[in-house]
N, C-alpha and C positions, 0 to 999 in steps of 0.2 A: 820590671819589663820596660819602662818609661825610655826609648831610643834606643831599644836593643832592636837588632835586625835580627825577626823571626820568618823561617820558613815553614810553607805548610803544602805538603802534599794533598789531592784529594780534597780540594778547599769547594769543589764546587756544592757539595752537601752533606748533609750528614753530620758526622763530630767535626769533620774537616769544615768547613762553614762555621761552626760553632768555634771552634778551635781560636778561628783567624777572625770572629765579631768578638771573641774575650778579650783576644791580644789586643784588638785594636781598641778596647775600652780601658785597655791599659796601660797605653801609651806608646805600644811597640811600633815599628815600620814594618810591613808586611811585603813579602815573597810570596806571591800563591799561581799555584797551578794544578791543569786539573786536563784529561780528555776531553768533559765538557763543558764546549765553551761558553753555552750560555748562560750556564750556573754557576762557571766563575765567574763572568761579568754581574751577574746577582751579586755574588758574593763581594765581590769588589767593591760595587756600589754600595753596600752597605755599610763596607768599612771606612771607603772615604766620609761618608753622610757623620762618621764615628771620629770626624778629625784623622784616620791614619793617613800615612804616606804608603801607597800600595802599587807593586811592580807585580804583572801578572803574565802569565805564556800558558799556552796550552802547552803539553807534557805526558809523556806516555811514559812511566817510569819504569817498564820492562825493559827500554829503549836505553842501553847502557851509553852508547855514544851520544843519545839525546839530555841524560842525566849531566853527563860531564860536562857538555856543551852552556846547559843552565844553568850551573853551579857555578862556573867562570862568568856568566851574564850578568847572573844575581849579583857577584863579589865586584865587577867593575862596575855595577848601576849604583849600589848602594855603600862600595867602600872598604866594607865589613860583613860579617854573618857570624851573630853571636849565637842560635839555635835552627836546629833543623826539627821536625816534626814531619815525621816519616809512617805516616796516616791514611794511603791512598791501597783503597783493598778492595776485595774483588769474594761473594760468596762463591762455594760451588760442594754439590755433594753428591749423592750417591755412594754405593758401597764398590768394597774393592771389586767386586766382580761385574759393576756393573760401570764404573767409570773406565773412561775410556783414556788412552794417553794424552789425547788433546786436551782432555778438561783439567789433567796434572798440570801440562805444560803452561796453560790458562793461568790457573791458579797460582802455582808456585813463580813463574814470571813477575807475578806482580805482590803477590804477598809479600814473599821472602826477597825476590833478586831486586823487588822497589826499592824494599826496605837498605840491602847490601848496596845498591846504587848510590842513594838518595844519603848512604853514610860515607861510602869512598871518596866519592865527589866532594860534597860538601867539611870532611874530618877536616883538611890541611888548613882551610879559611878560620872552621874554629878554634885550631889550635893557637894562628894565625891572630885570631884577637882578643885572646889572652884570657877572655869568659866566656868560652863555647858552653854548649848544653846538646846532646845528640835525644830526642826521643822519637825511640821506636814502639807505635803502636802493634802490640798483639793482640789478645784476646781472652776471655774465661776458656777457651778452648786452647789456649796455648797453657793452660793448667790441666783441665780435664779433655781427656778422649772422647770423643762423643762417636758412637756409630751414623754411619751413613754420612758424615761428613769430612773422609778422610784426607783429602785434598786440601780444605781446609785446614784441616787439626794439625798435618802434617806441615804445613807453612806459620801457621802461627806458635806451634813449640818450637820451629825453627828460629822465629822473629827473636825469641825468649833465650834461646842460647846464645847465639849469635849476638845477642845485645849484651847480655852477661859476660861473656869471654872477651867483647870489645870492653868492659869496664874492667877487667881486671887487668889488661893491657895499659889501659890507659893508665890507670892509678901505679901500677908496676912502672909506667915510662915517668910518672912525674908530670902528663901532660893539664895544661890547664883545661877540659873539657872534662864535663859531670855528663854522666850517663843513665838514662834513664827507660824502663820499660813498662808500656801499658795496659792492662788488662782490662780492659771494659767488661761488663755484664751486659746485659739486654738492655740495649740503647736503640730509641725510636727512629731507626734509620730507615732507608729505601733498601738497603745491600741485599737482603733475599728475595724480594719482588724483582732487583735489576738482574740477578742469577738468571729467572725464569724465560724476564725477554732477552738475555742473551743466547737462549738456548733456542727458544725460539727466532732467534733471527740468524740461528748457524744452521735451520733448518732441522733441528731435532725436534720429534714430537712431547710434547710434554703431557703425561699424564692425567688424569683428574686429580690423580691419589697426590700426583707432586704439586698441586694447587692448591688442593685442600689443606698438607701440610705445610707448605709456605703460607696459606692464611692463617691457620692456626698459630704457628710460628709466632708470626707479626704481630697478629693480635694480643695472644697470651704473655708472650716471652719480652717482645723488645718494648718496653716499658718508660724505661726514663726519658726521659726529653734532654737532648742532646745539648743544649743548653747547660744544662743543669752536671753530665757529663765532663762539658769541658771548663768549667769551676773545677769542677775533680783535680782535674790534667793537671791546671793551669797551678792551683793551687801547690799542688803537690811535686812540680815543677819550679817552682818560687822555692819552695821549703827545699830543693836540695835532694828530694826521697827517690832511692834508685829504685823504685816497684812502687807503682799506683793499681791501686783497685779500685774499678772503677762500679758500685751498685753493692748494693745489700747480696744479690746476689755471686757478685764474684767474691766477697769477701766466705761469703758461706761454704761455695765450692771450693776454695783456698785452705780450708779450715777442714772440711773433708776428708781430701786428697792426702792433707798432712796424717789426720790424725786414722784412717783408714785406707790407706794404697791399695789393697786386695779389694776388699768390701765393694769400695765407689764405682768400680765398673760393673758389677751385678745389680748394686741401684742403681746406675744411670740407665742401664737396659731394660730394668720394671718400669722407670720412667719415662720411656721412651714408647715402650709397648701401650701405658697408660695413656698418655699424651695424641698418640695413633689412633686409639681405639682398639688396640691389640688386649685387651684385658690386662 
């Protein structure tokens, strides 16, 4: 990592934060951007205090014209852009009959078309300096279906093709960028608390029941300390490996899915009903 130019979308917290204080303890030059702005400037700051060299913009990575515009910023400020980390995600759920189009449009804008941006834009500069690295973060839901979160599940088994069939392009062309895709487990993020106040600030009522299970959520589920997460990443990003699992538990539902495809959606729905209080 020692003078590569790393990009990180979604830096202002979360793994994205984590992501860009690993790099920067590891000697990379840092790209980061984020919507907000004060927790990139956190974030910033913490990586200069880290020795990095850090170039930052606010970034709305739904915003395909604002993507390309950054990508050409990043390449003349620093030169080069030997990796991207295409990281900046957005929860949202509900069942099909209860989401609504905007919360699709919401979601898959920035899950999936970040992700498709955050690669078009930035592909030619990696090819460009001869050791590119593209990682697109998914998710354990971009393995398993989960009900009531289809907006999500939908954008992140997207993220998972979508990164796949750009590797098999790539190694098919010869080009010099390695590709790589991320599956996190339950990681101690903000991402389903910030769902709630987005719902509430679009003016939608948010329930007790959807409180209660984003607290539950948070509390039980998202476990690891993001920290500890982007060791994962970063690791397994050094090593060359095109799929990182990221938690005890994505590797478990990994291992499921494989070895039970029928089965795992009947337990996932006991465990859902359980989790609820649904018996």
């Amino acid at each position: 990592m020692r003078g590569k130019v790393a990009v990180v979308t979604g830096a202002a917290s979360g793994i994205g934060r984590a992501l860009a204080l690993e790099l920067a303890r590891r000697g990379a030059r840092l790209a980061l951007s984020d919507v907000d702005e004060p927790g990139l400037g956190e974030t910033a700051g913490r990586a200069r205090s880290l020795g990095a060299q850090v170039h930052t913009a606010r970034l709305d990575v739904s915003d395909r014209a604002a993507v390309e515009a950054y990508a050409a910023a990043v390449a003349e400020h620093s030169g080069v852009v030997h990796q991207v980390y295409n990281n900046a995600g957005v929860a949202g759920g509900g069942t099909v009959l209860e989401t609504d189009w905007a919360e699709y449009d919401r979601v898959l804008s920035v899950n999936l078309f970040g992700v498709i941006h955050g690669t078009k834009a930035f592909l030619p500069h990696l090819v460009a300096s001869g050791d590119g690295h593209v990682v697109n973060v998914s998710s354990l839901n971009g393995i398993m279906g989960q009900g009531r979160m289809t907006a999500y599940c939908t954008s992140k088994f997207a993220v998972r093709g979508f990164t796949e069939s750009l590797r098999a392009e790539l190694l098919a062309a010869g080009h010099p960028v390695r590709v790589t895709v991320v599956h996190p487990g339950g990681v101690r993020t903000n991402i389903a608390t910030a769902a709630l106040e987005h719902a509430r600030a679009s003016g939608r009522e948010v329930t007790a029941d959807e409180e209660a299970r984003t607290r539950t959520y948070t509390e039980k589920l998202l476990r690891m300390p993001p920290e500890r997460a982007a060791r994962t990443v970063v690791d397994g990003v050094e090593a060359g490996r095109p799929r990182i699992l990221v938690g005890t538990d994505a590797r478990v539902v990994d291992l499921l899915v494989r070895l039970a495809p029928r089965l795992y959606p009947v337990l996932a729905a006991r465990a859902e009903r359980r989790f609820t209080g649904g018996g």
